[in-house]
MIMIFI-947870 format. One record per residue: residue in three letters; x, y, z of N, C-alpha, C in turn. Coordinates in pm, whole numbers, plus 50000, padded with zeros to 5 digits. Layout:
# MIMIFI-947870
ALAXYZXYZXYZ ...
***
This chain:
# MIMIFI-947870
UNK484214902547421485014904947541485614918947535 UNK485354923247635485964937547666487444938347660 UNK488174953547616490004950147633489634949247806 UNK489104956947845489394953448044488934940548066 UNK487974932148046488204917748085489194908048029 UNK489644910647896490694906447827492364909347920 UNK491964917047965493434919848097493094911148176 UNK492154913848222491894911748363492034889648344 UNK491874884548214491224876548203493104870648232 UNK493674878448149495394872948089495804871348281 UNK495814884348340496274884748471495894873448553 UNK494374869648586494134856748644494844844848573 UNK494834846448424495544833648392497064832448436 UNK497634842248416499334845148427499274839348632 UNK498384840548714498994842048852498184822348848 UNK497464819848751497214808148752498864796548751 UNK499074800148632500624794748605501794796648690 UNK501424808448739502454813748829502444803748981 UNK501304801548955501104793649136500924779049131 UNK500484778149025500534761049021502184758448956 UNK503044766348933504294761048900504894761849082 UNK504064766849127505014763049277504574747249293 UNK503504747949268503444734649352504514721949269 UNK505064725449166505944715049125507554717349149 UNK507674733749196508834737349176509534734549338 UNK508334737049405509134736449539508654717749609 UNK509794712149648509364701349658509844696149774 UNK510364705749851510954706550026509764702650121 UNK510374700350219509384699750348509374708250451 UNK508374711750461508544727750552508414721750722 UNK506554718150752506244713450888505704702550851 UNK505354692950921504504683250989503244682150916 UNK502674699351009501494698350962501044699250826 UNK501384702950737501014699250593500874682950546 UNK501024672650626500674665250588499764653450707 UNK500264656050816499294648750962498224657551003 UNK497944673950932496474681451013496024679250854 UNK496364674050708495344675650614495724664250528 UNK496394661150485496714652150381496174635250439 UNK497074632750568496634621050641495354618150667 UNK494934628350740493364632050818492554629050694 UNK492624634750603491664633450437492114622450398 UNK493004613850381493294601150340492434588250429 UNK492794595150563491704582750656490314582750631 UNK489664598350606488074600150539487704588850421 UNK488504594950321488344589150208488474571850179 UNK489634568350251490044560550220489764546650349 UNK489504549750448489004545550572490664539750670 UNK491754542850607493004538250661493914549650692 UNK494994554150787495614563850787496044569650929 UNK497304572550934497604576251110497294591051167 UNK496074588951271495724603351347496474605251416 UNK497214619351408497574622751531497164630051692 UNK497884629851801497254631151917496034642651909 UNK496624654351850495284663451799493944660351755 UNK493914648751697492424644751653492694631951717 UNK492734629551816492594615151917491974625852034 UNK492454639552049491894645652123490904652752090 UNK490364654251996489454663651919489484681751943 UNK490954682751916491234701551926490814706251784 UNK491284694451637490894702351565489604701451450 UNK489414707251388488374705751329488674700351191 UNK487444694951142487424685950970487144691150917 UNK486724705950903486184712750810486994714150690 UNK488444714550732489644719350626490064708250560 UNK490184686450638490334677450593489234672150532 UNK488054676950547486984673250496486964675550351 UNK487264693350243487164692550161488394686750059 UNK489454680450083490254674350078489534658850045 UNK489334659150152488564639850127487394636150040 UNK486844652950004486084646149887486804650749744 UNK487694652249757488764652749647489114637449621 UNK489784632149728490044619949722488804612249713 UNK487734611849738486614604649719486464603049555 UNK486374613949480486174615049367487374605849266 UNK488194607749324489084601849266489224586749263 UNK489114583049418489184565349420487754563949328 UNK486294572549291485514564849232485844569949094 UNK486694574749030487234577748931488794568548859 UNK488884558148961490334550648987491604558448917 UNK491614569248965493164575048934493414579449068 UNK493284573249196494044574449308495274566349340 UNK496204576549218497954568849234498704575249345 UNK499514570449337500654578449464500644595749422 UNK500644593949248501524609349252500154620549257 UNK498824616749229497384623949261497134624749385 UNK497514613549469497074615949615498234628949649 UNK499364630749630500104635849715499994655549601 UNK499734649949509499854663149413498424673349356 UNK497634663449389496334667749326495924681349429 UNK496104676449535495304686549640496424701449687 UNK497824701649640498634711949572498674718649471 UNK498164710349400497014723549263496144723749272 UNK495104719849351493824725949438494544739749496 UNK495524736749568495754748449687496314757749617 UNK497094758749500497354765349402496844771049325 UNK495484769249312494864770849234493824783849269 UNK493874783749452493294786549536493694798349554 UNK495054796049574495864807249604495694820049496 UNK495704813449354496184823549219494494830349231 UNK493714824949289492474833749300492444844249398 UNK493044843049508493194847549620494124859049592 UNK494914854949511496094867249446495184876249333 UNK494354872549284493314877149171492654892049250 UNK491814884649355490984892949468491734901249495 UNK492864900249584493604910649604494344920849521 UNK494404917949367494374929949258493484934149284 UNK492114928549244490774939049239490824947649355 UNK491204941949478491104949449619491464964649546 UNK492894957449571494164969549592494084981949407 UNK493674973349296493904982649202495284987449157 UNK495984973549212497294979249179498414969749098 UNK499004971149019499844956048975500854956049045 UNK501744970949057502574965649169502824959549319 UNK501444964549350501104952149478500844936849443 UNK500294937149353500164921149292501634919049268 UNK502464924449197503484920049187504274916349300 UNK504324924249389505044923049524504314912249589 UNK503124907249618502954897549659503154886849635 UNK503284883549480503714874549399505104870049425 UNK506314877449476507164876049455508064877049579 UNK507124878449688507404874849791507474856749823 UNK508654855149874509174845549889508624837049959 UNK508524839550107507694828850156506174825150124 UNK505594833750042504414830749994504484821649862 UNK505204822949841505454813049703505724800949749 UNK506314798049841507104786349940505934780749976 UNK504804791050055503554780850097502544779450021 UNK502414787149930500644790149864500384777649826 UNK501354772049789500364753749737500514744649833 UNK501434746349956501584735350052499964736850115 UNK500374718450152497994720250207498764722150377 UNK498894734750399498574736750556497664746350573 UNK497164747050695495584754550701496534768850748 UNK497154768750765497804786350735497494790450588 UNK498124782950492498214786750357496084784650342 UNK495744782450357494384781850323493804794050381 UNK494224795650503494154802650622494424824850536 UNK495124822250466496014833650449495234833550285 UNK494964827150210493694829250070492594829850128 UNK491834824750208490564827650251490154847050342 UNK491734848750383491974861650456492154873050357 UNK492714867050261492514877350155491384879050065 UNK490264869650014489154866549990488494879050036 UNK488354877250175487424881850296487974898550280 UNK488724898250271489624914650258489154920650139 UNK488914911850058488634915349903486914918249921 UNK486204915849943484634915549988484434925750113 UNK485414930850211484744935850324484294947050304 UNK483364953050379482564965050341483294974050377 UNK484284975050327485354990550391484005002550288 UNK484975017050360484205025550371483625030950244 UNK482505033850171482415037550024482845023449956 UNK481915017650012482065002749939481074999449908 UNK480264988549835479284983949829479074972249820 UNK480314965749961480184947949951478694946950028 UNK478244931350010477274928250062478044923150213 UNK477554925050344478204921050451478324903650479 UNK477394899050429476914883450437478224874750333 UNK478624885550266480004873750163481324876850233 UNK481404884350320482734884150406482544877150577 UNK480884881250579480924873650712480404856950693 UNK480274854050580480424838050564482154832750560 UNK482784843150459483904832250480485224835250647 UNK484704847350694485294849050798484794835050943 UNK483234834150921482584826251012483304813651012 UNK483764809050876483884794250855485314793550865 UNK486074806250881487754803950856487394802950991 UNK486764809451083487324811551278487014798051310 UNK486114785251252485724776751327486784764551227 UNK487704768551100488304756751104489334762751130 UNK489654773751166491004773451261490924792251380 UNK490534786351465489834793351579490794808151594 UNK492834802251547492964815751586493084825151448 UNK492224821751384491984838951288490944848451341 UNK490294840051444489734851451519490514863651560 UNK491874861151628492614874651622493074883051536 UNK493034879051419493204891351288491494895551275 UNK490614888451303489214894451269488624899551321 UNK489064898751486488404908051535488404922451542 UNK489444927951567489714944551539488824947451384 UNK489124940951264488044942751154486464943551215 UNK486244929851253484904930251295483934942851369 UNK485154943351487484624951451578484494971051513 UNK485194968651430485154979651355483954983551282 UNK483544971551199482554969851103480834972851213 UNK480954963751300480084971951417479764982351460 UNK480894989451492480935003151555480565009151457 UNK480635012751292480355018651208478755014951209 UNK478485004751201477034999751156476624989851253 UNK476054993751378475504985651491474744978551444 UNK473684978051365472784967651308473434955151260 UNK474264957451199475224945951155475194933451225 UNK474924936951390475294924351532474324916051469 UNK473064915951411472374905751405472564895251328 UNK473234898351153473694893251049475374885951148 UNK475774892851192476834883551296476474871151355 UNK475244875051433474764860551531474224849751428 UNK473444852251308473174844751264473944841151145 UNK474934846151111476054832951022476704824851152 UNK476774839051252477934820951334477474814751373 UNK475794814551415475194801851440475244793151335 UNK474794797851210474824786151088476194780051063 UNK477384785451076478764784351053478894771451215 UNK478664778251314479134769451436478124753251411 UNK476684757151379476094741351352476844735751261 UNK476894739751080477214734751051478824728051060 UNK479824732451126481214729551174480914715051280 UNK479644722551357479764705851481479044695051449 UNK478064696851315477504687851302478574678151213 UNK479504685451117480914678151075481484673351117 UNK481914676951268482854673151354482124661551427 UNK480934664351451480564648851479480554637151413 UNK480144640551300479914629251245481304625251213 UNK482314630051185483614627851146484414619451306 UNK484434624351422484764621151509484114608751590 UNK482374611751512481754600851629481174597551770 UNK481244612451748481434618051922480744634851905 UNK480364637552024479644651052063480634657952081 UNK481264668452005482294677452021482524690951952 UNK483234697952057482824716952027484494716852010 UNK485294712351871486224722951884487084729851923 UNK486514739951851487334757351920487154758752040 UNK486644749452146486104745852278487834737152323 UNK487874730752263488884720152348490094726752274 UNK489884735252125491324736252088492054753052211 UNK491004756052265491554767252346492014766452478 UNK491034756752571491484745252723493024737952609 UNK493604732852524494654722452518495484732752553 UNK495384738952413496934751352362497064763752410 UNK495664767652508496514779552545495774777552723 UNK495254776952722494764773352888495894762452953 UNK496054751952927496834739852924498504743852873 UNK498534750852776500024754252749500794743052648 UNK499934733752595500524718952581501514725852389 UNK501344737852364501794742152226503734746052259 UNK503244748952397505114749752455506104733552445 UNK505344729552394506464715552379506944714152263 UNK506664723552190507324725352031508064732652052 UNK508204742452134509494750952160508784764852165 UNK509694771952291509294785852300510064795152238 UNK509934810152235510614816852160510494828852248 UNK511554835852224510994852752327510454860652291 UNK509804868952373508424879852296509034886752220 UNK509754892352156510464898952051510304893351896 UNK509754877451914510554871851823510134872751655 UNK508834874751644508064878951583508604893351497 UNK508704900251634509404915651542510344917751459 UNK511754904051521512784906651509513494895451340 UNK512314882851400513034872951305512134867151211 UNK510304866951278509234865551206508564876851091 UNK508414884551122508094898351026508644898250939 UNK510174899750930511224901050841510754890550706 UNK510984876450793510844871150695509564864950605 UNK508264865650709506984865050627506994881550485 UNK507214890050577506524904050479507684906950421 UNK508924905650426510664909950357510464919450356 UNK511054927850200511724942250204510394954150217 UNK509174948950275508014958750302508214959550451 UNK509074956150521508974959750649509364976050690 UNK510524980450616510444992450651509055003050586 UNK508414998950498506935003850481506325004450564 UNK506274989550643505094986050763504974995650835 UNK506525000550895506365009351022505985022450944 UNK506645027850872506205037950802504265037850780 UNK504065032250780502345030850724502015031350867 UNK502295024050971501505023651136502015041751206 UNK502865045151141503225055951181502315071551098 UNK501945068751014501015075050932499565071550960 UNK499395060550963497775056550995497985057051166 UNK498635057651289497955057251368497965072951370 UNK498735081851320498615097651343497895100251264 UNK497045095651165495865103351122495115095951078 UNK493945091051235492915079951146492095086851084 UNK491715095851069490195099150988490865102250872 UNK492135105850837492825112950686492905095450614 UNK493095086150730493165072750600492985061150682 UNK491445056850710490565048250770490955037050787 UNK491245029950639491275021750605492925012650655 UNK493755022350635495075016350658495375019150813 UNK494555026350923494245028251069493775016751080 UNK492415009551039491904999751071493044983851053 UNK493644986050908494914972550892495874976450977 UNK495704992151030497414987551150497114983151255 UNK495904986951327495764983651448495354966451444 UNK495224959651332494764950551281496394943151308 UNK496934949651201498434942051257499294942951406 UNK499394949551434499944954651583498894948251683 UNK497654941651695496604936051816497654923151746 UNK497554914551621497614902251591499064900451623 UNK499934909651632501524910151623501844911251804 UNK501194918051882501104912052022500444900252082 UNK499024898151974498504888752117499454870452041 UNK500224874051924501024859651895502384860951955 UNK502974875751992503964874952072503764867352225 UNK502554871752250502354867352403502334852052433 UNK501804844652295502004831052308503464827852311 UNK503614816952420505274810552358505944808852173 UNK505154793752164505424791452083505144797751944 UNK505734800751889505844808751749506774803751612 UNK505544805451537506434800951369506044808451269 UNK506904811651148506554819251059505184819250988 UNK504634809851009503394805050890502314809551020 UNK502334811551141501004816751225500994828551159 UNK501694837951137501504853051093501254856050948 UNK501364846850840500764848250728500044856450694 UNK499104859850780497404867450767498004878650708 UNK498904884450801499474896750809499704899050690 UNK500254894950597501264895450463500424904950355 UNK498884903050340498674909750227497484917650319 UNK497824924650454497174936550500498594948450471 UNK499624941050517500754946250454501004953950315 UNK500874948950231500964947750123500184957250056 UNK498964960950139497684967350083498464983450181 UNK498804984150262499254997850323500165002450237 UNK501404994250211502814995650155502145003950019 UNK501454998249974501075005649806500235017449860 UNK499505016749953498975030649976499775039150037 UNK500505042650107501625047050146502375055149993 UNK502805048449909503185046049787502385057749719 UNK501485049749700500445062049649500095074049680 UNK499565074349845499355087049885500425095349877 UNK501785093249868502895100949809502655104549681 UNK502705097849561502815098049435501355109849467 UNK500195110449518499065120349482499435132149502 UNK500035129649637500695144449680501705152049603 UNK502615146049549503585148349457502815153149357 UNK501715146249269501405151449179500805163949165 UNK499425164849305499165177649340499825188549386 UNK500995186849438502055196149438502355203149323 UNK502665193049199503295197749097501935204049019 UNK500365200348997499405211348925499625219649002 UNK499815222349107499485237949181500615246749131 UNK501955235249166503145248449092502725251448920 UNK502295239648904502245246248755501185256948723 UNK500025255048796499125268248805499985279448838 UNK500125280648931501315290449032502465297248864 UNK502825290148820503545292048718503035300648590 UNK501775292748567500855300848474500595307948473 UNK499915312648585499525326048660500655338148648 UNK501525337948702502655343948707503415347148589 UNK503225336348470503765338548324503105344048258 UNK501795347548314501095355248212500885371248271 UNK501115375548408501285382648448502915391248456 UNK503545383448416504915388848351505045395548228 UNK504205384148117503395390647994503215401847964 UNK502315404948037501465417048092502585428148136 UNK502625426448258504095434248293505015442448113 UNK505545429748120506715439147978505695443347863 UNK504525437747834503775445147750503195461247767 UNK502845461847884502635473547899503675485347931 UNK505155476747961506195485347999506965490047882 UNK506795481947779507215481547648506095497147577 UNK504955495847603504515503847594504185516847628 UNK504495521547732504625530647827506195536347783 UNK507195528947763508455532647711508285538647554 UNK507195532647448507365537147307506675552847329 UNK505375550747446505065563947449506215573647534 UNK506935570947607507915584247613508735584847513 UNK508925577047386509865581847289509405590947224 UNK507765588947239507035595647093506985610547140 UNK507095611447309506655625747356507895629247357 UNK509205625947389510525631847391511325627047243 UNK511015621747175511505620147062512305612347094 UNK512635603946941513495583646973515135589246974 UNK515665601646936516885604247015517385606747148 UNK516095613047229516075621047352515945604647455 UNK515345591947428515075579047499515725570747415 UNK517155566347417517415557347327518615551247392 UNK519275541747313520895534447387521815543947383 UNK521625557347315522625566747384523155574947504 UNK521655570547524521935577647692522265569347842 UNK522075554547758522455541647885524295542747831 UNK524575548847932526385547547985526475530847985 UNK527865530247938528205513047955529005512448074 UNK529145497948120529655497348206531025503948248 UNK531765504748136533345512448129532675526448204 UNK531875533448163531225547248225530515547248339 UNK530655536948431530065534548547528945534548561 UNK528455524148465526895518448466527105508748602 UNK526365509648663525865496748779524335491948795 UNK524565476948835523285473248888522775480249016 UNK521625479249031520385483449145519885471349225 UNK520205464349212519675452249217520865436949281 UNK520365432149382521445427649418520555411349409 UNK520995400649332520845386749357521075378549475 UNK520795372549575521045361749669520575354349661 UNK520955335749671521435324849613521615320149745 UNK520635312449807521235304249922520105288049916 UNK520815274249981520635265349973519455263250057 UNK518605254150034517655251050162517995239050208 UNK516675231450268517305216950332517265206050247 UNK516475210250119516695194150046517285201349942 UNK518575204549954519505213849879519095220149730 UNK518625226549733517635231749658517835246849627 UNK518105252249506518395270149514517315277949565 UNK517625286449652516265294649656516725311049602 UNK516395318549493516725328849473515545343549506 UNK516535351549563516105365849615516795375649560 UNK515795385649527516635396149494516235409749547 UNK516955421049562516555436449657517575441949582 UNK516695452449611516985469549575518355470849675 UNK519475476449577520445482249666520285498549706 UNK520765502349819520465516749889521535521149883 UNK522735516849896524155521849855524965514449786 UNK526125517949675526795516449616528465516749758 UNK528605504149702530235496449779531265511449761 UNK530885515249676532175527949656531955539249629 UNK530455540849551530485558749544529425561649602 UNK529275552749695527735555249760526945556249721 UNK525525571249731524215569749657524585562149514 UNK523395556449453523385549149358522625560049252 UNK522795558749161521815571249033520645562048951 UNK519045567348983517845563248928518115562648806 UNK518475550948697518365550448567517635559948484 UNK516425565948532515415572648475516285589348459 UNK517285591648553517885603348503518785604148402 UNK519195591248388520235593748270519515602148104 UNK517795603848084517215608748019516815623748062 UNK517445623648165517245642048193516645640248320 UNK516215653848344515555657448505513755656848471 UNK513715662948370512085663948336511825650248268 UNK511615640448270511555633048226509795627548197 UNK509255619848114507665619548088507185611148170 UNK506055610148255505785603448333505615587848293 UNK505175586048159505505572548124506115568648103 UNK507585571848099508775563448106509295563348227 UNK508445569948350508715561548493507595552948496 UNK506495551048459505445541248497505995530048413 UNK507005531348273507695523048220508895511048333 UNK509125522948365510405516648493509965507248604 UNK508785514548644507925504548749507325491048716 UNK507035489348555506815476748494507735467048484 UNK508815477248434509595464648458510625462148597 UNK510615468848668510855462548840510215454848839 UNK509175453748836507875444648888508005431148821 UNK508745430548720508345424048593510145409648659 UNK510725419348686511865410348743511665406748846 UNK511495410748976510565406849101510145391449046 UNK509125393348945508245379248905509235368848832 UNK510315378448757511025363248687511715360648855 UNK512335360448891512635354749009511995345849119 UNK510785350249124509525343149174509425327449060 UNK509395330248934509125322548836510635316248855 UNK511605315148878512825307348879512895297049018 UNK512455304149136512135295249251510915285149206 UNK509995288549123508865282249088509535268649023 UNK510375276748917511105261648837511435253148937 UNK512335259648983512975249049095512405239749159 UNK511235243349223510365235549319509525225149190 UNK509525233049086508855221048968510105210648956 UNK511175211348878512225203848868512435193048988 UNK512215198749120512535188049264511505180749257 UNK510275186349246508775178049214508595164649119 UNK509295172249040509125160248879510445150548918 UNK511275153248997511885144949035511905132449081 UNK510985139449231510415126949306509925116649208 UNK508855124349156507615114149059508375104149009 UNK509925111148918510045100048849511135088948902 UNK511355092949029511915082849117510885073549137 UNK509875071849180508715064549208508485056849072 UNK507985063648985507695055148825508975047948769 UNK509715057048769511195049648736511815037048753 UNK511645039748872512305025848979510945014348966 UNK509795019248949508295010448953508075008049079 UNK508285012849147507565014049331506085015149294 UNK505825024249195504375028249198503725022849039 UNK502815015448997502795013848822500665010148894 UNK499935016548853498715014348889497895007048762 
***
């Protein structure tokens, strides 16, 4: 075993434990449907006894999702350990089990632990990942499919995302609205694609109605009657309506938590530059179509928007990242920028250093020496004036210039005369080295600066662990 499958092996195990301890830890009741659209429905399969509700007296929904459930329970009554606490627990570490894979995929996606982590530890996902509602199935199969899709410089096969997308739309019709903006995407890139489309959803739609018949007993389409009940018919408004806001204001918050101020940040970056980052253009417009067309419905609950949670999740870290790259490439360039300049300073006093020993040697080391630099008591002055002013991310920026007059005795006196009037031409080409040579440390001190603010950021990001890849 490799050390990278040996990680990789610990990580699947660790989100294994991690998710099947929900299913014992949380032991609340959330909706309904976790137990009358799957638990019941699979108990009547299996078991031939059990109360349908009006939904499957009407045939809106489909068996595809109670179906693999009931041969859970099948196995079991011919195994006789169908007790109270297997019927009600077994198929919660199924869904748990489901989930910690689904959390697996989405490392490999993303390449990131702190997105794994953040998903992990998001709250309402922990709350549902083992409850059996076809959201929570709904929302591992969406990440699956996310994990396989042929995004750009990829090399998924198209047939392993458009199988499990085919079979999520027909056991629950509305993930069609998170899939389509994907889909239609995946098209427009690669028109050929339409054909591998028609023929999974034909195989996906037979095999769904030939289930549904035989399960029902009856000739029936479904995603046909579940769209005439609940949204043609309206009959989903008797659970209660909510106002179009509500989603933004009270749903978001609490499916995706403290990544919401990311979200907008990421739709605000990906819709202003789709071609600079494809991928997170394609998940916003992905979220924002699915985040209107569930506002437009009345009725609304936290667990319809699930989908959303780990398209989220996958921006938030890129976002994250594409900072942390920039930051970093910021900081090689200053440090080139730096190099460059330190070795050209080098240079500078080496040759000025030199240019100075040769005017000692031609005027002799008494005639060029510290006897002839006046001290300050003798009205030595600078030439040279420093300015020191703040920028906007308060930051020193230093400048410095040649002064043209002196505050009090006016003209200022060329250092180079204090050695006489005839002076050797290389101890002015000396002088010019080192002007030049301060010019650059100054240049090289703004340089620090902008390094120091640089290395800053970074280690705000690593520090805090926003970013750990």
């Amino acid at each position: 075993m490799t050390p990278l499958s040996f990680v990789k092996n610990k990580i699947l195990l660790a989100l294994i434990i991690w998710r099947v301890s929900s299913a014992f830890i949380v032991q609340t009741f959330h909706v309904p449907d976790e137990y009358w659209q799957s638990l019941e429905v699979a108990h009547k399969l299996a078991f031939d006894y059990g109360y349908l509700t009006w939904e499957w007296r009407s045939a809106i929904r489909s068996y595809l999702y109670p179906c693999m459930i009931s041969v859970l329970y099948s196995v079991m009554r011919i195994l006789k350990v169908d007790y109270t606490f297997m019927i009600t627990m077994a198929p919660r570490i199924c869904h748990a089990l489901l989930s910690a894979y689904a959390d697996y995929k989405f490392y490999q996606w993303t390449q990131s632990k702190i997105a794994l982590l953040s998903l992990c530890i998001n709250w309402y996902w922990y709350y549902c990942a083992s409850r059996t509602l076809i959201n929570s199935f709904e929302t591992c199969l969406t990440i699956i499919a996310l994990s396989v899709y042929p995004w750009r410089n990829s090399s998924n096969k198209n047939w392993k995302f458009l199988s499990i997308v085919g079979f999520l739309c027909f056991a629950r019709p509305t993930a069609a609205i998170f899939w389509l903006p994907l889909c239609l995407y995946h098209i427009f890139r690669n028109p050929k694609v339409i054909f591998e489309y028609i023929k999974v959803g034909l195989v996906t739609a037979i095999i769904s109605t030939v289930i549904d018949i035989i399960c029902y007993r009856a000739v029936v389409f479904t995603p046909f009657n579940f769209v005439v009940v609940n949204v043609i018919n309206g009959i989903s408004e008797q659970y209660g309506r909510m106002h179009v806001l509500w989603y933004l204001f009270s749903g978001l918050p609490v499916v995706v938590g403290i990544n919401s101020a990311l979200l907008v940040i990421a739709l605000y970056r990906a819709l202003g530059s789709p071609k600079k980052f494809p991928t997170s253009f394609i998940l916003s417009l992905t979220v924002l179509w699915s985040l209107v067309l569930y506002s437009l419905i009345s009725h609304k609950e936290f667990r319809f928007i699930l989908p959303i949670l780990p398209m989220n999740q996958k921006q938030s870290v890129d976002d994250i990242c594409e900072a942390l790259d920039d930051l970093t490439i910021k900081h090689l360039d200053l440090l080139e920028e730096k190099i460059s300049k330190t070795i050209k300073l080098e240079n500078l006093l080496r040759q000025g250093h030199i240019d100075l020993a040769r005017a000692r040697y031609i005027r002799g080391k008494e005639s060029v020496s510290l006897l002839q630099i006046p001290s300050i008591e003798n009205g030595m002055k600078s030439l040279y004036e420093l300015e020191t002013t703040i920028d906007e991310g308060d930051s020193p920026v230093f400048d410095i210039s040649l002064k043209t007059k002196d505050g009090d005795d006016g003209e200022l006196q060329n250092p180079v005369n204090w050695f006489g009037v005839l002076v050797p031409q290389s101890l002015r080409a000396a002088q010019k080295y080192f002007q030049n040579a301060l010019y650059l440390v100054v240049e090289l001190a703004n340089i620090q600066v902008q390094l120091k603010k640089t290395q800053d950021e970074v280690d705000r990001f690593t520090t805090s662990k926003e970013v750990q890849r």
